[in-house]
N, C-alpha and C positions, 0 to 999 in steps of 0.2 A: 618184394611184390608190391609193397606199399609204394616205390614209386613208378612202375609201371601203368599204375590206374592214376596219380598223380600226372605222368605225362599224355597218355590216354587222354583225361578231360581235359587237360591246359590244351591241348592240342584242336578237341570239341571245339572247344569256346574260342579261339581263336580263328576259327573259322574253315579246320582242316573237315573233308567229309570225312562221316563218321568211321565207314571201311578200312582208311589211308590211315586214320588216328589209332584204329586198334590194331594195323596190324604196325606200322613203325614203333610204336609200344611193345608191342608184344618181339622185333627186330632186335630191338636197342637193350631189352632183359634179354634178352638170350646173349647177345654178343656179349654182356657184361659181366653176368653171371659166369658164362662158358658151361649150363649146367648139359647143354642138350648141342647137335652142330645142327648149321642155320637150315640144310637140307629137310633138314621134319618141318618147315613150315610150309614148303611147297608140297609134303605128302598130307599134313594134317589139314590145310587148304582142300585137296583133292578129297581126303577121306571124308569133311562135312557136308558135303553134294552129293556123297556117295548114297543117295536114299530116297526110296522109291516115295513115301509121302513127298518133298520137296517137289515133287513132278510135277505136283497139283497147283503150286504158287504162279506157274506163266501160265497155263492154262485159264485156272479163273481169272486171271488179268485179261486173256483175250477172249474171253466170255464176256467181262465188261466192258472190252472194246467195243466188241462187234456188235453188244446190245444196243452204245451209245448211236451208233452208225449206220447202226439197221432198223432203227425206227422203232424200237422194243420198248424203252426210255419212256417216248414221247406217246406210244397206246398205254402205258401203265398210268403216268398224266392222268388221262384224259379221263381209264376207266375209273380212279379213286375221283376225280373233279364230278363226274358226274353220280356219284354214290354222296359226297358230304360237299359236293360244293356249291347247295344253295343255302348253305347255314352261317349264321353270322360268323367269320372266322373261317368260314369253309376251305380257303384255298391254303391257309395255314396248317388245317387237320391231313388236307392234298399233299403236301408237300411232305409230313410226317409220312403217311400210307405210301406211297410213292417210294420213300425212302425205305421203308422195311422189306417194299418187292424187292425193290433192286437190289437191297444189301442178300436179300436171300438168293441171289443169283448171283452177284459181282464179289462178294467178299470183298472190299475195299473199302473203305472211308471216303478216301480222296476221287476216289471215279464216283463216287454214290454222288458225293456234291457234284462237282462236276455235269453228270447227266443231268438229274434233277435239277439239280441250280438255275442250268444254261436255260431249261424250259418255265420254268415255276418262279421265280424272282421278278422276273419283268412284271408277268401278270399279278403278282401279292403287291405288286407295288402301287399298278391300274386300282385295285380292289381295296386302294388306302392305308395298306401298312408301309412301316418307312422304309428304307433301303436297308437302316441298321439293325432292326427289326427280323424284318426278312430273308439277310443274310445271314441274321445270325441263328434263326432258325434251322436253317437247311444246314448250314456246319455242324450244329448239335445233333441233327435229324441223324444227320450221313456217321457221323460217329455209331451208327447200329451198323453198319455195313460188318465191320469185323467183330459184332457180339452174334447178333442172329445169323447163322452158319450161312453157307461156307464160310470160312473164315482164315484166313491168311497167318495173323498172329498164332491164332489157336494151331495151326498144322503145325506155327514154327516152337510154339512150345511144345508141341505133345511129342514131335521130334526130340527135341531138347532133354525132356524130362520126363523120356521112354513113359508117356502117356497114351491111351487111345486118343486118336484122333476124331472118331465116331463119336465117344465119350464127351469130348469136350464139345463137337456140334451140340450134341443134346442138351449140355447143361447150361451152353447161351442162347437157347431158345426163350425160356420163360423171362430170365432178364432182361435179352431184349424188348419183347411184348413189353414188360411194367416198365421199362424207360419211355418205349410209344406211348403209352398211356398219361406217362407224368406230362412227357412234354405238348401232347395234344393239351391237355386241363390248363398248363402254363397259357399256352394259346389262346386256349377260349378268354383265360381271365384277360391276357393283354386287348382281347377284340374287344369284350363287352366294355373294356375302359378306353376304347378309342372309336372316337363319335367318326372319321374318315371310315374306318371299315364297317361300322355299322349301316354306315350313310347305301353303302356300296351292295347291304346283305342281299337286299332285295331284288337284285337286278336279273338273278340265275332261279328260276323255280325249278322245284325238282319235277325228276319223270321217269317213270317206268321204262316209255320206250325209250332214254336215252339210257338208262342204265344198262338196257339190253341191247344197244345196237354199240355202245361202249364197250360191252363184257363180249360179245363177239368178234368187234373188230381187236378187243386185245386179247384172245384168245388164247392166240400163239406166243405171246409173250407172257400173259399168266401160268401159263401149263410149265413154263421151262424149271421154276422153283419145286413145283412137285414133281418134277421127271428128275431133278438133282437130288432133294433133299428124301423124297419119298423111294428113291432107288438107294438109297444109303440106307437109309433106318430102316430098308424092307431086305438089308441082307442081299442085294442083288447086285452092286458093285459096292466098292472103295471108295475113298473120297476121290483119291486120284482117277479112276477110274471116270465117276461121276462128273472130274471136270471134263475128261476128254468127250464124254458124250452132251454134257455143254456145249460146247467147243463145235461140237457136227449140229447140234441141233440150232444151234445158233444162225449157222451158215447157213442151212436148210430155210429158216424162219426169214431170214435177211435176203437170199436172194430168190425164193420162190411161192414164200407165203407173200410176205410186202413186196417185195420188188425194192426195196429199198439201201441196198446192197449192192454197189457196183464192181464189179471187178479192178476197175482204176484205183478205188477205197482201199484194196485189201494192203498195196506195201505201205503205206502209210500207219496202217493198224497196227501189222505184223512189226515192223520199227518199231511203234511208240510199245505197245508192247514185249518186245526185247529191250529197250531200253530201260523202262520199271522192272522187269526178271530180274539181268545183269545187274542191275545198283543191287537189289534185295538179296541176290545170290552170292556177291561177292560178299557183301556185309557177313550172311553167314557161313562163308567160307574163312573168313579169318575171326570171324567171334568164334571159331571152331579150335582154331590154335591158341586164343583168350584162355579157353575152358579145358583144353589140354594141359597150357601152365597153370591153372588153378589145381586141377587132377595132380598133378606132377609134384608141385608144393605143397601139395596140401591144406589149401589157404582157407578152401571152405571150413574143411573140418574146425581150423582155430579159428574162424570167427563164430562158427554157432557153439564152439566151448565158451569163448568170452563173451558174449550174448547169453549163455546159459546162465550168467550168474547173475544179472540184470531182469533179463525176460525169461520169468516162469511161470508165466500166466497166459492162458489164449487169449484171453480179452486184451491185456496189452498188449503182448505181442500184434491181433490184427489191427489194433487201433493204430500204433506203428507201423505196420506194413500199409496200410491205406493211406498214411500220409506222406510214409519213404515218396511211393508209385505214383500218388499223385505230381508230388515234385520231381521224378526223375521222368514220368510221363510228359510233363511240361518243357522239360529240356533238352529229351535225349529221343530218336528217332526209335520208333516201337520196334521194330524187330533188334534193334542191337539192345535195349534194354532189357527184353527178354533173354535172350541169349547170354547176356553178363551179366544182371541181374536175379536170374533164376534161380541159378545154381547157388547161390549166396546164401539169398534170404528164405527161399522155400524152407531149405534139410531144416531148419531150426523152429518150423511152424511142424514138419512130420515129427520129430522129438517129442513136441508138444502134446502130440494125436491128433492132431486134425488130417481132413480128411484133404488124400493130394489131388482127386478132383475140386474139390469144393477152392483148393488155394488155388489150383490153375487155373479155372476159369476165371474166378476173381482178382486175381495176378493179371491177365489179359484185358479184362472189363476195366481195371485201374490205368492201365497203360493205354488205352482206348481214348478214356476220358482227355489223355494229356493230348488228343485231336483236336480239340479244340478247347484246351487250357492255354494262358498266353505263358511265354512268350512265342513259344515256338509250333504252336499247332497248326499242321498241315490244313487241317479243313479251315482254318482261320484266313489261309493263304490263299487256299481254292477259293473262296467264298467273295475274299477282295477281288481277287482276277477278273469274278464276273460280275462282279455288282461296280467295281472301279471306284469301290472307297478306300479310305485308310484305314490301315491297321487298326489303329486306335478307337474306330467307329463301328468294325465288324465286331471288337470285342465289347463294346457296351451293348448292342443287342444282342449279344451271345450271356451274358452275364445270367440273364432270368434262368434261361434253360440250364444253363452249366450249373446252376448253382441246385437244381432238382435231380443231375443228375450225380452229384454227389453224394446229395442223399441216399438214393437210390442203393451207391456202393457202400455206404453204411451197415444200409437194411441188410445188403447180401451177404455182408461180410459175418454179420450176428443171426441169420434166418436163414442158415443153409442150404434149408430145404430148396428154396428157391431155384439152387443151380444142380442139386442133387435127386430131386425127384424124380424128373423124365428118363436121367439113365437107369435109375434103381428101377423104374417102374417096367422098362424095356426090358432087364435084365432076366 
């Protein structure tokens, strides 16, 4: 088995995607072994699609399409700009708020930048902060897309590791809020130390009536986070469910509240959103055959025997697992690390007695993190695209925040409460 994950990541690193790397891995042990015939990879393929949560993963993707396209986006903007954006730093705290509507709607990282980015970056930049700054903001910001529910990873774990899916919305609510919170206070500090956005504070005074000609005109785009999230935790649909009436309410909001929703829009959507489904779908259709020959060999079981003898302590152990996740966060694309990582390192935190809410979510919120950890962080990538720096520049303004929200998965790892209260308290 040991070299199966050996050609798995030679194969990563080399530049194969990640789908093609797990499953000619998982091809080349079967043919060599002969323990199973190569036909169960095309039924163990078919069996990890077989499930009715996964239904929810294209759905909130074209919930976030449609948001970006229908003008939903850009009234969110407007209604947080005019709530905090006559304050030194304002359009920075904008960008953060901005970012936790959308995430509470899109379930994405990568779309959360993206919308928000494309609107909010130009103007942070008018307003004095620098491009590096700026960008690296909104890539930190959009990493809450997948903590504050819906949430994409979360469905793919709580599939994975026969979890509530409702469960683990709930217990990345409150972490997300205290990540917004660190990283708005990062914010402030960077403004009040840069004499260009101070120069710039005064230029917006606040106002009643625009808060309320804001909060109207985004009305229809405010209301869709409580009509998703507020119809789950109220017991009234499924997450799945809850995306499909996303999904209509979206349509509705885009072509007859704004008008902003054309019919010519919609193959373009419907594409680029089956495009991101397919890659995410396929990944977990063959990390499905991954966790069948783990099942099969029984690989889990002797590595948390031989980890038992080493790690018998919870403290160690999460202080371990926060650093495994941040580095294989950093490397390895969030749904396949979940999906072959879970099964591994979890069973040996439940041995322990920890609580398998409290590791899932914070299993997911580490992998999140690796959104914008270098080398390989998605919103590191998004963030370039639209600001049209390098690499190397997105990540020194990303540095401040990233390194707050590390912290952050400290705190959760050792303050449980944090991810386990809202479910218990619903319960």
């Amino acid at each position: 088995m040991g070299y199966l994950f050996l050609t798995m990541f030679l194969l990563i690193f080399l530049g194969v995607p990640v789908a093609f790397a797990i499953g000619l891995s998982s091809i080349g042990f079967l043919a060599i072994t002969n323990i199973k015939p190569l036909i169960l990879i095309a039924q163990r393929m078919v069996t990890g699609l077989d499930s009715f949560p996964l239904l929810a993963i294209p759905l909130f993707i074209l919930v976030g399409n449609l948001m970006a396209s229908g003008g939903i986006s850009k009234r969110l903007v407007n209604w947080a700009e005019s709530l905090v954006g006559s304050r030194s730093g304002g359009l920075g705290i904008v960008a953060i708020l901005s970012c936790v509507v959308f995430a509470a709607i899109s379930g994405s990282a990568p779309a959360t930048v993206a919308a928000i980015g494309t609107i909010i970056i130009p103007s942070m930049v008018q307003k004095g902060y620098t491009k590096e700054t700026a960008g690296g903001l909104v890539a930190a910001a959009g990493a809450l897309g997948p903590i504050i529910p819906p949430s994409i990873p979360m469905i793919i774990y709580g599939v994975t590791m026969n979890i509530s899916v409702t469960d683990m919305f709930l217990g990345g609510v409150l972490p997300g809020v205290f990540i917004a919170l660190l990283l708005i206070m990062v914010n402030m500090v960077i403004a009040k130390r840069s004499p260009a956005i101070i120069e710039h504070s005064s230029e917006n005074e606040f106002s009643w009536i625009n808060v309320l000609k804001s909060t109207w005109s985004g009305l229809g785009a405010l209301f869709l986070p409580v009509l998703i999230l507020g119809g789950i935790y109220g017991g009234i649909f499924t997450p799945t469910e809850a995306a499909a009436v996303g999904v209509l309410y979206s349509l509705i909001v885009g072509f007859v509240v704004y008008r902003e929703l054309k019919l010519k829009d919609l193959p373009t959507i419907l594409i680029k959103s089956m495009e991101t489904s397919a890659m995410i779908c396929f990944i977990v259709a063959v990390a499905n055959v991954l966790s069948w020959l783990m099942s099969t060999t029984q690989v889990s079981n002797s590595i948390v025997s031989f980890l038992m003898q080493y790690v018998n302590s919870p403290i160690v152990y999460l202080l371990m697992l926060n650093f495994f996740l941040l580095l294989v966060g950093a490397l390895l694309d969030n749904i396949a690390a979940i999906i072959i990582m879970a099964p591994i390192v979890i069973p040996l935190g439940l041995q322990l007695g920890l609580d398998p809410l409290h590791l899932g979510v914070l299993f997911v919120i580490n992998i999140v993190v690796g959104f914008v950890t270098p080398p390989f962080g998605y919103n590191l990538f998004t963030a370039c695209a639209i600001t049209g720096l390098k690499f190397d520049r997105i990540v020194k303004g990303v540095w401040p925040f990233l390194i707050v929200q590390m912290i952050a998965v400290l705190i959760f790892a050792f303050v449980p409460q944090f991810i386990t209260f809202l479910p218990n308290l619903i319960k």
